[in-house]
N, CA, C and O atoms as CSV, one atom per row, in Angstrom:
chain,resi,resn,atom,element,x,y,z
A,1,UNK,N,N,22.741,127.485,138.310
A,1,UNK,CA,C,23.257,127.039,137.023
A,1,UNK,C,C,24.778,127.029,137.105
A,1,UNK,O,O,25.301,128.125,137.308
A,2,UNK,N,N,25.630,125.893,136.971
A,2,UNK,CA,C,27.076,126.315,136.717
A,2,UNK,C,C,27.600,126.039,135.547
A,2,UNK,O,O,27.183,125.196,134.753
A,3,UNK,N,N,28.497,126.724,135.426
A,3,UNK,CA,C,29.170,127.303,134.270
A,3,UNK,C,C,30.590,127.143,134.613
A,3,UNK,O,O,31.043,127.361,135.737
A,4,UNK,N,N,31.396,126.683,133.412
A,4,UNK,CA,C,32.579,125.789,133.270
A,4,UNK,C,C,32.842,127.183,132.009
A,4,UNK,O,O,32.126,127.425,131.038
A,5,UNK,N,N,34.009,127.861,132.418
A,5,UNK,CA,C,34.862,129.185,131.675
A,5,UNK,C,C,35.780,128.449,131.471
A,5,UNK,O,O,36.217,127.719,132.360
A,6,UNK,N,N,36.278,128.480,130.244
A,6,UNK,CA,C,37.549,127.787,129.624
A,6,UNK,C,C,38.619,128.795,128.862
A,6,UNK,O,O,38.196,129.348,127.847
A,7,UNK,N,N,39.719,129.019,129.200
A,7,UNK,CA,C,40.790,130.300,128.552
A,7,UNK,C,C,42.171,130.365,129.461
A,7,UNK,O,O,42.432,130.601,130.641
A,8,UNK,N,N,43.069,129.954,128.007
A,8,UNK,CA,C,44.168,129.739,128.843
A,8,UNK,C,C,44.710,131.141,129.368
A,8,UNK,O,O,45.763,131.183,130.004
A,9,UNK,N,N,43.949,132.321,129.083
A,9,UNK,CA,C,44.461,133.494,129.523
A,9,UNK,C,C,44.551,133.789,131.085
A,9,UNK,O,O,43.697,133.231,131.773
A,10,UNK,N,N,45.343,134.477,131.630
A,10,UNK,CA,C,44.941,134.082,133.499
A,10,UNK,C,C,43.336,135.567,133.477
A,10,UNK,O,O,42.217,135.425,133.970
A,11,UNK,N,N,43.925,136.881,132.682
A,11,UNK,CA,C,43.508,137.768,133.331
A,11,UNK,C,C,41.864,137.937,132.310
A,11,UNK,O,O,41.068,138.803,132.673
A,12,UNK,N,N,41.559,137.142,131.217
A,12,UNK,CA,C,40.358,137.205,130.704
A,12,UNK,C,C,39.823,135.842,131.700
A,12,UNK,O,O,38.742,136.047,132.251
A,13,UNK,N,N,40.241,134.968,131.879
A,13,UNK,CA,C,39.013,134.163,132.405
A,13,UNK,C,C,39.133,134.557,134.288
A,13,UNK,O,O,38.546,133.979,135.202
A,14,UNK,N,N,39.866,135.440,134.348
A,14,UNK,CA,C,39.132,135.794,135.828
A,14,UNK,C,C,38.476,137.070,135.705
A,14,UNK,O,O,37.895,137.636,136.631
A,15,UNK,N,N,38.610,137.585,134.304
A,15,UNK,CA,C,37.326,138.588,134.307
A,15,UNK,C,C,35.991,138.129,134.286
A,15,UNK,O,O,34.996,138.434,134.943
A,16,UNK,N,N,36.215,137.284,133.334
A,16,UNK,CA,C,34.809,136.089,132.903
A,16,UNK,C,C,33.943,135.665,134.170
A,16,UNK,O,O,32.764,135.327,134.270
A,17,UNK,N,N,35.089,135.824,135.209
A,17,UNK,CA,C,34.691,134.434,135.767
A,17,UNK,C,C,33.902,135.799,137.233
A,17,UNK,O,O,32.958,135.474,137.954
A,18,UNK,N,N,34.385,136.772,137.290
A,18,UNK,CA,C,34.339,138.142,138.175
A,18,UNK,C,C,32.719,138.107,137.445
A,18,UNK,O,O,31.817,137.537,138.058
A,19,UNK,N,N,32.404,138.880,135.860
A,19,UNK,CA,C,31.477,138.695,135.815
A,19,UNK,C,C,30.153,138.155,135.492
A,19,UNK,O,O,29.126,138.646,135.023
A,20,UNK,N,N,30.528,136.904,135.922
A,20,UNK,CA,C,29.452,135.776,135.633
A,20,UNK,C,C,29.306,135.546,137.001
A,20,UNK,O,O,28.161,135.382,137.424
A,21,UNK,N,N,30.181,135.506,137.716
A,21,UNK,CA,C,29.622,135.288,139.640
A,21,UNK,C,C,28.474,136.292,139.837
A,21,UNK,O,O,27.372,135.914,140.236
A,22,UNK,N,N,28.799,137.839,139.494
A,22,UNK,CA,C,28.040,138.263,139.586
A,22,UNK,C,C,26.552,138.463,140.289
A,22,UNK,O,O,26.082,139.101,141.231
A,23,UNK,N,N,26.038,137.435,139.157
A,23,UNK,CA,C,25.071,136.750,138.402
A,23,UNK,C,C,24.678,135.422,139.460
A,23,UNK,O,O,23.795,134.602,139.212
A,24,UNK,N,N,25.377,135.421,140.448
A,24,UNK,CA,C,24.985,134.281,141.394
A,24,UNK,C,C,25.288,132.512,140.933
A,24,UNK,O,O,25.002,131.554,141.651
A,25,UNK,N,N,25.932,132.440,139.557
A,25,UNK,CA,C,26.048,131.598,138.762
A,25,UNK,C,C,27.570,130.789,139.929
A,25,UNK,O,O,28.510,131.214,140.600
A,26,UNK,N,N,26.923,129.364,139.526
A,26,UNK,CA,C,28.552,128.832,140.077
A,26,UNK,C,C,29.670,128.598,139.106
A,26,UNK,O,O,29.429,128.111,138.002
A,27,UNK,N,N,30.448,128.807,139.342
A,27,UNK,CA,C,31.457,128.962,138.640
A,27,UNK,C,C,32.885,128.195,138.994
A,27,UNK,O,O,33.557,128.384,140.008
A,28,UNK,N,N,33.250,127.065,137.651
A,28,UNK,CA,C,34.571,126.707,137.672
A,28,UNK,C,C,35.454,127.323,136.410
A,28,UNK,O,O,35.057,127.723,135.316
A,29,UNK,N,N,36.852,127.249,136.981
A,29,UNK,CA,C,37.205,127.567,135.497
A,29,UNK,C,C,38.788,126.695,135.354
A,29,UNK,O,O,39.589,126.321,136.211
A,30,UNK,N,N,38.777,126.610,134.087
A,30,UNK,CA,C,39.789,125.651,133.373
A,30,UNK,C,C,40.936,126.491,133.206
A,30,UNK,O,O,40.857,127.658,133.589
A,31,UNK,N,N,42.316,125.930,132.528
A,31,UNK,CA,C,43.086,127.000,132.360
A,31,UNK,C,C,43.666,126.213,130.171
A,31,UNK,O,O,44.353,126.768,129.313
A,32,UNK,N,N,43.099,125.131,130.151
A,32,UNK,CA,C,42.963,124.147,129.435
A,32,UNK,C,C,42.104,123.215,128.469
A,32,UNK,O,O,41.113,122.648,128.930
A,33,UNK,N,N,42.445,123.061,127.230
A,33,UNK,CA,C,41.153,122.378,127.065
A,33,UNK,C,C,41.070,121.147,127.626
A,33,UNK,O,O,39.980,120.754,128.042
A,34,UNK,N,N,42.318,120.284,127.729
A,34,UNK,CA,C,42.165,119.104,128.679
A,34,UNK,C,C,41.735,118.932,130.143
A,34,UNK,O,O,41.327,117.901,130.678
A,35,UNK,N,N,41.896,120.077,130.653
A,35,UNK,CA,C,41.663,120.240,132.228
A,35,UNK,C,C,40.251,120.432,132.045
A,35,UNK,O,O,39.489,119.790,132.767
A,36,UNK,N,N,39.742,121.308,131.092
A,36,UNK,CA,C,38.205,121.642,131.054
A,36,UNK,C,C,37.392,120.570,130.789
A,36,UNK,O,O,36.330,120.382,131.383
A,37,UNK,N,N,37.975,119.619,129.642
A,37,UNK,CA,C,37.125,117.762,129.301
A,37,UNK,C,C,37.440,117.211,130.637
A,37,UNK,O,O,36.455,116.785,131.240
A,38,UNK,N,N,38.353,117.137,131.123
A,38,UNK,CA,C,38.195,116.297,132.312
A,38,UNK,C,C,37.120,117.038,133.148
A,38,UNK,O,O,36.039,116.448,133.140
A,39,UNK,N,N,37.157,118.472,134.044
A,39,UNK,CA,C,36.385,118.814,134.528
A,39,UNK,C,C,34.504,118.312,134.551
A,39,UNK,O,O,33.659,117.920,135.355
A,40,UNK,N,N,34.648,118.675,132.990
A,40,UNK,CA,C,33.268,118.453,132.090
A,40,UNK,C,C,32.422,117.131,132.306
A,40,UNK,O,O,31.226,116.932,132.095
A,41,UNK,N,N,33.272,116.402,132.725
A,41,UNK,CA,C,33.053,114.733,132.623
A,41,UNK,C,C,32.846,114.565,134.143
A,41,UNK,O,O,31.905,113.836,134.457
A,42,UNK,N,N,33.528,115.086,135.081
A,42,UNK,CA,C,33.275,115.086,136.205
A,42,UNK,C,C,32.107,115.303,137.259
A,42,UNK,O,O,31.662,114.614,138.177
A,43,UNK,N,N,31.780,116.629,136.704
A,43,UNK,CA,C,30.995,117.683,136.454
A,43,UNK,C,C,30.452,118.193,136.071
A,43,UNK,O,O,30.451,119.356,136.473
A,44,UNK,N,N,29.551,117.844,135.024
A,44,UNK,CA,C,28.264,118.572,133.980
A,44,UNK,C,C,27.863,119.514,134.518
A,44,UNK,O,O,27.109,119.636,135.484
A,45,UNK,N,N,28.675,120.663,133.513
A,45,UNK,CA,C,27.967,122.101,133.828
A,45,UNK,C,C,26.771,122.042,132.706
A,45,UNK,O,O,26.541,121.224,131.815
A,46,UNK,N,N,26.103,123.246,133.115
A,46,UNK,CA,C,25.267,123.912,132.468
A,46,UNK,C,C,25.529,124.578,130.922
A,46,UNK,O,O,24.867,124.471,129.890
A,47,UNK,N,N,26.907,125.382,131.250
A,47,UNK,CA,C,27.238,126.149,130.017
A,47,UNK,C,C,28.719,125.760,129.932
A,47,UNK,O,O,29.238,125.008,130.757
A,48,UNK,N,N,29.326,126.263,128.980
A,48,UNK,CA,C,30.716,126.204,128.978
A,48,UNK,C,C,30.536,127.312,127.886
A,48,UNK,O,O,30.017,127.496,126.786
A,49,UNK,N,N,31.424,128.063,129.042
A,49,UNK,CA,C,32.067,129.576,128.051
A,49,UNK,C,C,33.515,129.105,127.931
A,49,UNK,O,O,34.279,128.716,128.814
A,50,UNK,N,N,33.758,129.284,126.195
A,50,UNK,CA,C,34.647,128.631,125.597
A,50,UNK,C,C,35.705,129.529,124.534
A,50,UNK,O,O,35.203,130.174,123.613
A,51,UNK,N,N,37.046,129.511,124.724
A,51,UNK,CA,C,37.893,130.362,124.425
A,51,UNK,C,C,38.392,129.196,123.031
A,51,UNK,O,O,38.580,128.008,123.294
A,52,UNK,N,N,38.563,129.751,121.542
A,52,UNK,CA,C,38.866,128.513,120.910
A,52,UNK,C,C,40.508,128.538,120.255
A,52,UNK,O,O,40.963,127.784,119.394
A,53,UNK,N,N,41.219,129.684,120.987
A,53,UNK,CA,C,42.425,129.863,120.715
A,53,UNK,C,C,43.581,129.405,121.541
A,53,UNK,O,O,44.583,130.066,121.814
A,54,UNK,N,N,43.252,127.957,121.968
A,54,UNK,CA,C,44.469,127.520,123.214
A,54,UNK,C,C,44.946,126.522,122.708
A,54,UNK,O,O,44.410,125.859,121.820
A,55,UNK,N,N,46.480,126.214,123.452
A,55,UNK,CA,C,47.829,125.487,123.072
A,55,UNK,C,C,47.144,124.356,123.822
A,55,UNK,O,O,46.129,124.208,124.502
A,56,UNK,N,N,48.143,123.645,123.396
A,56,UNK,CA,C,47.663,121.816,123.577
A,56,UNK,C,C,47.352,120.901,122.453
A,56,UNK,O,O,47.697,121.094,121.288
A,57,UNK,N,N,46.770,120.034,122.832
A,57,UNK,CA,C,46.122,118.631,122.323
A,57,UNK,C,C,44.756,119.002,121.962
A,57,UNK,O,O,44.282,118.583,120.906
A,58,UNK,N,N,44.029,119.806,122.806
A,58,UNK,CA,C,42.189,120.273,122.898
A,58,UNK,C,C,42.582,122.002,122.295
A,58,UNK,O,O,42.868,122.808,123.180
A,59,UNK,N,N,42.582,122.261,121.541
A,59,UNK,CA,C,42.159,123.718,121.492
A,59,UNK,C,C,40.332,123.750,121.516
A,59,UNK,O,O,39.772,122.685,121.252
A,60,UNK,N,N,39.647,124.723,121.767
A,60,UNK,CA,C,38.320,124.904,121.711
A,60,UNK,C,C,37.701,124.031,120.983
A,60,UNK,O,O,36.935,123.154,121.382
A,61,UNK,N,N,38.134,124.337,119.545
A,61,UNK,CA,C,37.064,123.660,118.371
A,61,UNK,C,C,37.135,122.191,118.877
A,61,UNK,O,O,36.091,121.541,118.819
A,62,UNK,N,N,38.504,121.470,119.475
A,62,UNK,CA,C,38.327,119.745,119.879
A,62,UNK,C,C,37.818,120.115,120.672
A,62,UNK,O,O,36.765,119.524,120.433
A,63,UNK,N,N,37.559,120.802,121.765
A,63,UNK,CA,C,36.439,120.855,123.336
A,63,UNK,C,C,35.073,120.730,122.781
A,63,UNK,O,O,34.183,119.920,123.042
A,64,UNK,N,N,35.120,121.804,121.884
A,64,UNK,CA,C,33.500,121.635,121.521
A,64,UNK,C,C,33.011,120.545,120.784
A,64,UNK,O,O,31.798,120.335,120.783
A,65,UNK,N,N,34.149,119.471,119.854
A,65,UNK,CA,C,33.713,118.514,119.392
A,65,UNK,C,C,33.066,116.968,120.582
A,65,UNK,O,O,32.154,116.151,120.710
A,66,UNK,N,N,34.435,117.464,121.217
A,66,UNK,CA,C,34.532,116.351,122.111
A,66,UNK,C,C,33.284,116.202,123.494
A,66,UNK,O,O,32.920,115.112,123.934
A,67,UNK,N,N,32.782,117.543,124.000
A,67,UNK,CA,C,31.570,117.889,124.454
A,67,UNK,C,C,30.403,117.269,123.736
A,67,UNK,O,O,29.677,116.339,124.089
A,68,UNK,N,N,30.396,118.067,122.550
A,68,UNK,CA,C,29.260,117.201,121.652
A,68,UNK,C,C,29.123,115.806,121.291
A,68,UNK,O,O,27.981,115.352,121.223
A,69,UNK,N,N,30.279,114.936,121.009
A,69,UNK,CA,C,30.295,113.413,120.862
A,69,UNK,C,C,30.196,112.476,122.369
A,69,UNK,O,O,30.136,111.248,122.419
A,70,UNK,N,N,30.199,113.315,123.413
A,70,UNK,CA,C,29.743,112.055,124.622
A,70,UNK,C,C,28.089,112.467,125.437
A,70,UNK,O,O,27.474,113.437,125.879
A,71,UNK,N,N,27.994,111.452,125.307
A,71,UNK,CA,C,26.561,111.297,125.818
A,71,UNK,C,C,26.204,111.824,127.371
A,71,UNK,O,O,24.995,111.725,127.583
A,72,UNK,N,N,26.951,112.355,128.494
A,72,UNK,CA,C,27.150,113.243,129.220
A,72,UNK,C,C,27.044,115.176,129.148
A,72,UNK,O,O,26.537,116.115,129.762
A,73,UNK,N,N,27.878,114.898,127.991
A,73,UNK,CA,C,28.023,116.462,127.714
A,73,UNK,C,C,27.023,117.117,126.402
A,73,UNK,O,O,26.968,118.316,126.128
A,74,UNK,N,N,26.446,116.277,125.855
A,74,UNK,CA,C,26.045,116.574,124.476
A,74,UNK,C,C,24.931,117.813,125.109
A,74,UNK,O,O,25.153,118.967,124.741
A,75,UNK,N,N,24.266,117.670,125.639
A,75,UNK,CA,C,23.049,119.150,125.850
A,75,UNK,C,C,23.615,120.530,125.975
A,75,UNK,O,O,22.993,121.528,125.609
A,76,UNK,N,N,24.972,120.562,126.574
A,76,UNK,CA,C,25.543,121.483,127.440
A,76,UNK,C,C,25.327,122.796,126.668
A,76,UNK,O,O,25.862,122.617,125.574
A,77,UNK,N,N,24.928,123.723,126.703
A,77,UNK,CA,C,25.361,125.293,125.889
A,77,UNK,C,C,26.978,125.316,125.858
A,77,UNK,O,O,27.871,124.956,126.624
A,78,UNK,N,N,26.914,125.812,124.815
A,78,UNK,CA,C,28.447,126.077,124.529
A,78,UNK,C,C,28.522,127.183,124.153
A,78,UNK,O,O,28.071,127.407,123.030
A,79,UNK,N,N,29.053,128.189,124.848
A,79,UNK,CA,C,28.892,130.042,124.369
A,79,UNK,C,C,31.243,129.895,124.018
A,79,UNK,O,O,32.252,129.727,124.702
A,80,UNK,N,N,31.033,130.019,123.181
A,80,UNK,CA,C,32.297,130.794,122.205
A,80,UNK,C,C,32.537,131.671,122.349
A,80,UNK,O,O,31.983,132.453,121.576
A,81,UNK,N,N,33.627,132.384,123.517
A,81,UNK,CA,C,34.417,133.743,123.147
A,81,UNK,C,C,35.587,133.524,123.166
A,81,UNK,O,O,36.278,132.880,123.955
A,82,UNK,N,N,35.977,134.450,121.663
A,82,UNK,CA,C,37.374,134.155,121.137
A,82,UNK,C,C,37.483,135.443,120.485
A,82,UNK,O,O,36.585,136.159,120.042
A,83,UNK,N,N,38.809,135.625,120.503
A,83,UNK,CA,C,39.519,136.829,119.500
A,83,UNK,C,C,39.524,136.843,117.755
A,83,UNK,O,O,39.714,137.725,116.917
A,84,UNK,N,N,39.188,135.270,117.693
A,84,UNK,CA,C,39.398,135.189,116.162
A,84,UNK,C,C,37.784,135.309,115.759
A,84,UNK,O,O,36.863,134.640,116.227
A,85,UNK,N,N,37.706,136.501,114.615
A,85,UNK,CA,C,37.003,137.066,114.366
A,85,UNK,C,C,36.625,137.010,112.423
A,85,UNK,O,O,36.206,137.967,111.773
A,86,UNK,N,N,36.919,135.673,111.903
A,86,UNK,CA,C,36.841,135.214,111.437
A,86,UNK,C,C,35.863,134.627,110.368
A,86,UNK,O,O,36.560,133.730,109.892
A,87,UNK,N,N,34.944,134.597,109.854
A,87,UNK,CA,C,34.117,133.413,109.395
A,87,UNK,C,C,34.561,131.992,109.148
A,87,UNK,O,O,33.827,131.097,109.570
A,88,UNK,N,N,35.566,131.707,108.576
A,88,UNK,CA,C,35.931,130.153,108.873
A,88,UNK,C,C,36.123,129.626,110.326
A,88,UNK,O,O,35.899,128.459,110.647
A,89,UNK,N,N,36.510,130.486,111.076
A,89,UNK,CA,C,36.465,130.029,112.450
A,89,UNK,C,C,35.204,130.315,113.155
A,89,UNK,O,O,35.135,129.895,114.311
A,90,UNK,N,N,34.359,130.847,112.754
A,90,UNK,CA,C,32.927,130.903,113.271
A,90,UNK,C,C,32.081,129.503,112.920
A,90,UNK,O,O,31.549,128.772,113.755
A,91,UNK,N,N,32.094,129.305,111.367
A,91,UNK,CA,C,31.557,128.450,110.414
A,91,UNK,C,C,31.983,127.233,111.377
A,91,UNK,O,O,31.126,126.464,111.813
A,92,UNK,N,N,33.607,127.070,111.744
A,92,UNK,CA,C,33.908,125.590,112.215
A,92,UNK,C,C,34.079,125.396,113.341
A,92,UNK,O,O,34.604,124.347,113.715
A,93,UNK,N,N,33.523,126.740,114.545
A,93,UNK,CA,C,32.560,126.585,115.520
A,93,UNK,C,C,31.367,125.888,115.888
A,93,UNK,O,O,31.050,125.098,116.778
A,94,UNK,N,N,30.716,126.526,114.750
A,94,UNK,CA,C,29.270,126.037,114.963
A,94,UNK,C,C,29.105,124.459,114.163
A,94,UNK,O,O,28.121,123.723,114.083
A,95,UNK,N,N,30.130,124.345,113.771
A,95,UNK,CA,C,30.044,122.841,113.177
A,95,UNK,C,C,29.799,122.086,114.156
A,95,UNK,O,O,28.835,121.331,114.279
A,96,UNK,N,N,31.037,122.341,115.202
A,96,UNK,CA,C,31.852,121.528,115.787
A,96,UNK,C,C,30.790,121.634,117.048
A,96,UNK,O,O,30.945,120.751,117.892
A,97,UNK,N,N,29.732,122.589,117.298
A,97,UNK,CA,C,28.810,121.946,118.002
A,97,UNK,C,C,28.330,123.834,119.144
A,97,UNK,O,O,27.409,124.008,119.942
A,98,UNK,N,N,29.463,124.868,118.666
A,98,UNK,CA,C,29.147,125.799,119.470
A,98,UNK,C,C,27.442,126.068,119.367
A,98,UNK,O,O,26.809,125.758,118.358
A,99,UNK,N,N,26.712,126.796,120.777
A,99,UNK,CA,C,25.204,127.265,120.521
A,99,UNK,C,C,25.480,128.728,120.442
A,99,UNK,O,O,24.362,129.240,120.396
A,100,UNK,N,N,26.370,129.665,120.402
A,100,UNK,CA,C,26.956,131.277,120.305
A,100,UNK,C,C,28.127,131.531,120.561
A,100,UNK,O,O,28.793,131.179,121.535
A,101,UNK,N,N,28.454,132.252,119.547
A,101,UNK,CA,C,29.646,132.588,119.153
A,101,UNK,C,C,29.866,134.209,119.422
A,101,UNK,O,O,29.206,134.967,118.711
A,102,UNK,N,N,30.859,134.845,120.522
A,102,UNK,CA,C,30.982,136.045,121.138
A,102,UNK,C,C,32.445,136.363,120.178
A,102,UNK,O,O,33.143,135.382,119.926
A,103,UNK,N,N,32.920,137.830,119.618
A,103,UNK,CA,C,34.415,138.215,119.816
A,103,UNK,C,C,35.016,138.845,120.531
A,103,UNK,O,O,34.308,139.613,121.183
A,104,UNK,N,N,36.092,138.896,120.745
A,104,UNK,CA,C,36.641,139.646,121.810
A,104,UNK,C,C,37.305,141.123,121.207
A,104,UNK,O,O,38.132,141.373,120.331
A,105,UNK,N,N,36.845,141.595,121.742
A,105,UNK,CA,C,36.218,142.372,122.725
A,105,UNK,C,C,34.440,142.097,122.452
A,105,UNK,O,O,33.846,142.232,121.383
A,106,UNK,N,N,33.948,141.740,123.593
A,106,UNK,CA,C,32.546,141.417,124.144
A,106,UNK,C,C,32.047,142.119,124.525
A,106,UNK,O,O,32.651,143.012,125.119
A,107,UNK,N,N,30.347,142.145,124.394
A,107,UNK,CA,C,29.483,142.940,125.179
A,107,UNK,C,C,29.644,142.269,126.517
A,107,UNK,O,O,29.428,141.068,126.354
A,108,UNK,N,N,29.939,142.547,127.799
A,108,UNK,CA,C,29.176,142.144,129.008
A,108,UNK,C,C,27.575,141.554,128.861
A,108,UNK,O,O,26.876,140.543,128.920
A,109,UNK,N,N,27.581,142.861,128.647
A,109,UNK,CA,C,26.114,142.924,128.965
A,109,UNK,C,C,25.078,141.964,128.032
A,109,UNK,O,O,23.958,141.558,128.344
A,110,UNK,N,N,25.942,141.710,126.605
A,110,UNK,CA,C,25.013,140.868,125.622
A,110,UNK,C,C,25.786,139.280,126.598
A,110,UNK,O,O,24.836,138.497,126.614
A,111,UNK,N,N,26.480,138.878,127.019
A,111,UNK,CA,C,26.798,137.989,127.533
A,111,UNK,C,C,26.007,137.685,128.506
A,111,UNK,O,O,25.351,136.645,128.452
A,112,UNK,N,N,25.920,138.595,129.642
A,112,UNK,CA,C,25.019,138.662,130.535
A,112,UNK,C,C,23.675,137.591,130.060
A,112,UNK,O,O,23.367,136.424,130.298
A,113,UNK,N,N,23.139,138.654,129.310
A,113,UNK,CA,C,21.404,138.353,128.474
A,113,UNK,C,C,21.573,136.979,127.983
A,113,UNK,O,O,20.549,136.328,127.778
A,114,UNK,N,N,22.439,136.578,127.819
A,114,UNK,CA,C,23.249,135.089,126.628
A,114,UNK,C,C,22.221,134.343,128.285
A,114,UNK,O,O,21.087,134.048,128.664
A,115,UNK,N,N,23.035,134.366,128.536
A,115,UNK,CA,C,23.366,133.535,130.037
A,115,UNK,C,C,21.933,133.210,130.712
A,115,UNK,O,O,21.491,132.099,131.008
A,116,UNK,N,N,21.082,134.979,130.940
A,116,UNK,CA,C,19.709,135.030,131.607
A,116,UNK,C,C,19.203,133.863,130.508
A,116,UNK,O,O,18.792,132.789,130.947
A,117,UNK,N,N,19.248,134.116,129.067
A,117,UNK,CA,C,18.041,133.208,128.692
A,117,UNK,C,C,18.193,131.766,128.799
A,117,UNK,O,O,17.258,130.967,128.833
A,118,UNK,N,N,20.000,131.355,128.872
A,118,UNK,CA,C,19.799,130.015,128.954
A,118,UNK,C,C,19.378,129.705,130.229
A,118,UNK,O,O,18.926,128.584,130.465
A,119,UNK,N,N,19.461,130.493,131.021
A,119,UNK,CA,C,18.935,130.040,132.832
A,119,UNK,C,C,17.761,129.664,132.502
A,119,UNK,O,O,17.485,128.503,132.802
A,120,UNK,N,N,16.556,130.596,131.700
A,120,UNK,CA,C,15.525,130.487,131.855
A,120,UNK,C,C,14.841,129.273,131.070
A,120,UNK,O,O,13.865,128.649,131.487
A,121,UNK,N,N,15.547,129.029,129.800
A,121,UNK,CA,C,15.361,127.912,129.178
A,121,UNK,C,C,15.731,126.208,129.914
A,121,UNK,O,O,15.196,125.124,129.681
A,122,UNK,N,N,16.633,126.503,130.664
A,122,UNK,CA,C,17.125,125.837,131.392
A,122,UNK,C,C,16.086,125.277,132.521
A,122,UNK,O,O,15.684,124.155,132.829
A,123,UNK,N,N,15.862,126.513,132.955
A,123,UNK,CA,C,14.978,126.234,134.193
A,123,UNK,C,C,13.203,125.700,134.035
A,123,UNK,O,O,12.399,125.145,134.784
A,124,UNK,N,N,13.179,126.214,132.668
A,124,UNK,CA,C,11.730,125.898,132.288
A,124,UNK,C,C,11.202,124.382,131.310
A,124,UNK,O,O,10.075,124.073,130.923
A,125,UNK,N,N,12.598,123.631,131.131
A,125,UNK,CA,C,12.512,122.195,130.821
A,125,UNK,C,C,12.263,121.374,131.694
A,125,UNK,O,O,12.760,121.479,132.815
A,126,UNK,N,N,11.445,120.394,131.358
A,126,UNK,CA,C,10.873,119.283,132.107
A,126,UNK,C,C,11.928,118.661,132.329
A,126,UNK,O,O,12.716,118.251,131.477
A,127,UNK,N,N,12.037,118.513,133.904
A,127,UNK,CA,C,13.280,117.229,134.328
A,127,UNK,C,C,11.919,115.812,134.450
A,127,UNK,O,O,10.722,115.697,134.715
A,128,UNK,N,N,12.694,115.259,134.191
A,128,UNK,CA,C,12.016,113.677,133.821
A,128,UNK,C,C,12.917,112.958,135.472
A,128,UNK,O,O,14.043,113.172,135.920
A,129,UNK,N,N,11.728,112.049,135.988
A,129,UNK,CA,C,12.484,111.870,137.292
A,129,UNK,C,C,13.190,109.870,136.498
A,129,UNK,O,O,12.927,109.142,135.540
A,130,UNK,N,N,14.160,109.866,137.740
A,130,UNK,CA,C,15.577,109.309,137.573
A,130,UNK,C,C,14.870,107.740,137.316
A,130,UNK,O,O,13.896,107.297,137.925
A,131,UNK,N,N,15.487,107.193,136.467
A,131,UNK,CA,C,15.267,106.028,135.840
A,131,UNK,C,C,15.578,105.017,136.880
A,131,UNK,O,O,15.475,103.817,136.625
């Protein structure tokens, strides 16, 4: 399963990224929300663990819109960890297309479990063979 970590932080998304390898998971990571849409488009990950507090043009909430409006990215899980701890910023998360919303400070371990079930959901959908 790979997984696309998005956070302009250097030392949270190489924690993220430390423990989600873990996990045997492949792993890219963005430093951007623009670097991460381009990635995304390139590259259809599986998940995108998504930070919604970054500078630019894309902060999160446009990643997660912009994920959800192309026909490439629209399935993708979108797991949300962010510091803003909020309800309006939860609420216009999940608008904008997040499937879980984490705060920071995070369980690992509920992240972890996040992750096992989308593998398994993941893994247990019918692939339909190629048109």
């Amino acid at each position: 399963m790979r997984i696309l970590i998005v956070d302009d932080a250097d030392a949270i998304r190489r924690m993220i990224e430390a423990l989600v390898s873990s996990r045997s998971y492949e792993v890219e990571t963005a430093a951007s929300g623009t670097k991460a849409l381009d990635m995304a488009m390139a590259n259809v990950p599986d998940v995108v663990l998504l930070d919604l507090n970054m500078p630019g043009t894309h902060d999160g909430f446009a990643v997660c819109r912009a994920l959800r409006e192309s026909e490439l990215t629209r399935g993708v899980t979108i797991i949300v960890i962010t510091a803003m701890d909020d309800a309006e910023s939860r609420a216009r998360a999940f608008a904008a297309g997040a499937s879980a919303y984490y705060t920071k400070p995070f369980s690992p371990m509920a992240l972890l479990k996040e992750l096992d079930a989308v593998r398994v959901r993941h893994n247990s959908t019918p692939k339909l063979p190629p048109s």
